[in-house]
Each structure stands twice: as C-alpha cells, then as structure tokens.
C-alpha positions in Angstrom: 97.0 125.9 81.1 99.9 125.4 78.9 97.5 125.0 75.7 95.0 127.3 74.5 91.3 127.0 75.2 90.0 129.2 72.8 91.8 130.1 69.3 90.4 131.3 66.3 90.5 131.2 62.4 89.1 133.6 60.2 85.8 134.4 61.4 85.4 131.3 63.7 86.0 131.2 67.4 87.1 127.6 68.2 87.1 126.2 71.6 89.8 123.1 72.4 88.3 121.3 74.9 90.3 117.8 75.1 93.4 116.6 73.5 92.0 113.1 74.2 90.3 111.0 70.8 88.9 108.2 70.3 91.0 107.5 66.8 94.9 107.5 66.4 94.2 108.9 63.0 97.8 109.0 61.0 97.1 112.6 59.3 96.0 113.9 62.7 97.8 117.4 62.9 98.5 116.6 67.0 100.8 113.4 65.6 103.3 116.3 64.3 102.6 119.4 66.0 101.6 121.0 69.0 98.8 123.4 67.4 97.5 125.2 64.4 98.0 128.8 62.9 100.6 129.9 65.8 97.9 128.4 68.5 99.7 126.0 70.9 96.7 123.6 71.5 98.6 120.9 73.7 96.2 121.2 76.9 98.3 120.4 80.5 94.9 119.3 82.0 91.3 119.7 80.5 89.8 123.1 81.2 86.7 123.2 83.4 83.8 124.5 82.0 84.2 127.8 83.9 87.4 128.1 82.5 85.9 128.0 79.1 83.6 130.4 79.9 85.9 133.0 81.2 88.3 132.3 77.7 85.3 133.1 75.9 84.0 136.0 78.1 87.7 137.4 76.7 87.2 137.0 73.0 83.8 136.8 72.1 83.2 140.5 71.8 87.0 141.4 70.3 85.2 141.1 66.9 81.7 139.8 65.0 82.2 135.9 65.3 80.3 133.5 62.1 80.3 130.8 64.7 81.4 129.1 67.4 83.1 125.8 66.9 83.6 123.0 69.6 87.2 121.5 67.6 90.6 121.1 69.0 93.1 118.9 69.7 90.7 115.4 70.5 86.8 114.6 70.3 84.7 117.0 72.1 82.0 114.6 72.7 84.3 112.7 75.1 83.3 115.6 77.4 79.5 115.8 76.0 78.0 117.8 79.4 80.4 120.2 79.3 79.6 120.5 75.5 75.7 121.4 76.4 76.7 123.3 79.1 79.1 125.7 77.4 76.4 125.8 74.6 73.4 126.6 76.8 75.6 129.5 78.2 76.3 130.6 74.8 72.9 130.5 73.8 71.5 132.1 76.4 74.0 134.9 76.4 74.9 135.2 72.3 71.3 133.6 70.6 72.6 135.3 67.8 75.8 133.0 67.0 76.1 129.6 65.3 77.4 127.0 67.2 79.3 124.3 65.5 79.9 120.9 66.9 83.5 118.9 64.8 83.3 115.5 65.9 85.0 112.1 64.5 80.9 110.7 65.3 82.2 108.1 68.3 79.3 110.0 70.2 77.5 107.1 70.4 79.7 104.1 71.5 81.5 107.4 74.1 78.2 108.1 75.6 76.2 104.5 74.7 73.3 105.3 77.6 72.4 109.2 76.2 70.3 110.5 73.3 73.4 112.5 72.0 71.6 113.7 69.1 68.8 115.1 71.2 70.7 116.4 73.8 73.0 118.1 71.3 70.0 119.7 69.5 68.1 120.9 72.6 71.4 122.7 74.3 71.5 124.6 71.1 73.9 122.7 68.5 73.5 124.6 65.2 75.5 122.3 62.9 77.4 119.6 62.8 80.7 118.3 60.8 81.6 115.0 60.7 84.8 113.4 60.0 84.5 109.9 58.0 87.8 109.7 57.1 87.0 106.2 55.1 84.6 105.2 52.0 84.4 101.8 53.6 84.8 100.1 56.8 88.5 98.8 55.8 89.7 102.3 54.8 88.4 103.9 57.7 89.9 101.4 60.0 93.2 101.9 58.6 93.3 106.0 58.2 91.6 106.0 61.6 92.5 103.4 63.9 89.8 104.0 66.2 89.3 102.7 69.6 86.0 101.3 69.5 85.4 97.9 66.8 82.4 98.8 65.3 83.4 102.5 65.1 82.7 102.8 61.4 78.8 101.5 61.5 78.7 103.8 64.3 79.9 106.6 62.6 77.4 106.1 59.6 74.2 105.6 62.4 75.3 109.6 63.9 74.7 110.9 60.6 71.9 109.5 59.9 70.4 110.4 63.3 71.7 113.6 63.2 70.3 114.0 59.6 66.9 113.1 60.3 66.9 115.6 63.0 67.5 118.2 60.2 70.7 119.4 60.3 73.6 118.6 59.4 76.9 120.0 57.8 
C-alpha cells in the first residue's frame, strides 16, 4: 500500500478506507494534495478488511484513543460491509472506544437495497458526522458535484433517519 490505512490526529485514530467519493467537491483536500498532517493518504488499491485490522492491531494500543473514526480520502460507505465488519471487530475487541462514522450521507442512493442506518447502528456506530456542504439544493450541487441527481434530498433523508435513531453528530 502506497497510502496509509490508518493515521491519526490528536486523540483520534482514523481509518482511510477508499479514495473513491461519490462528490467531486472543489475544496476536497485530495483535489490538491495527497494527505493530511504528513499522512500520505493516496491508497494504490483499497485495503482488505484484514489489512485494516492488522493497521489497527499496530496502533490502537500505542496510546488512549477518544475514538475511532472511519474518514479518509473518499466515502466510507461505498465499502459499507467492510464498515460493519471492522466495527464489529472493534467492538468486540475495544467496547470501550467510540467509533465515528464521516460520511458525505450518499449511503442511501450507494447502498439503495440496505437499512444503512440500522445496519450501522447494530455493528456498533457510535456517531455520525455528516458533510452537507450546501444550505440548499443549488448550493450543494455546485460545492459538491455529486454523482447521484437527487443527492441533496438524499442527504437530508440520512439525517433525519439517522436522527430518529438517536444519534447523531
């Protein structure tokens, strides 16, 4: 792997999963660089989830973690089973740490046949932060330039779902 898996800042271990999104947003940091804080984040191919277990195996005892965060270089939920996978193993392992899902909230029209919201919350999911980079569908769809046509209503139906299921960053 050329780009790294696992990277952290201050005390949040982040795992960089994808460099593949869903929006072709123009402030997106991977536009103009190739990673954050001295982290090289450009992946060669998309790490397996064994691989991301073994990258965490390496750092998640080197210090006391706040949480762990699913946020790198493209949408995590583009790869939404290896998501609740890596979560259940964290869970069942470290019960004790947060785990932080950073998403642009395409979930939906990615995964249109899955209960995203439930299958995030039962793997584990602690929290979510959502991107809605747009007060209106116009805005959004120019900052963003997402993939998917109705991306914005989409966006605004995750975090509702995911705020009636209680949580919600």
């Amino acid at each position: 792997m050329d780009g790294k898996i696992v990277y952290w800042l201050g005390d949040s271990l982040y795992l960089n999963i994808t460099n593949r999104c869903t929006n072709e947003c123009y402030f997106c940091f991977r536009r103009y660089w190739n990673g954050i804080s001295g982290f090289n984040l450009r992946l060669a191919q998309e790490p397996s989830v064994e691989q991301i277990i073994e990258c965490l195996e390496k750092h998640i005892s080197r210090r006391k973690w706040k949480e762990i965060v699913f946020c790198g270089f493209g949408e995590p939920t583009i790869r939404l089973d290896c998501i609740l996978e890596v979560t259940r193993w964290i869970k069942r392992h470290y019960p004790f740490l947060k785990v932080r899902l950073d998403t642009n909230g395409h979930a939906l029209l990615i995964n249109p046949n899955r209960d995203v919201i439930e299958d995030l919350k039962e793997a584990g999911i602690d929290a979510l932060s959502v991107s809605l980079n747009g007060h209106d569908e116009e805005t959004y769809n120019k900052v963003c330039k997402p993939a998917f046509k109705n991306a914005y209503k989409s966006v605004i139906d995750f975090i509702k779902r995911a705020r009636n299921a209680l949580w919600l960053n």
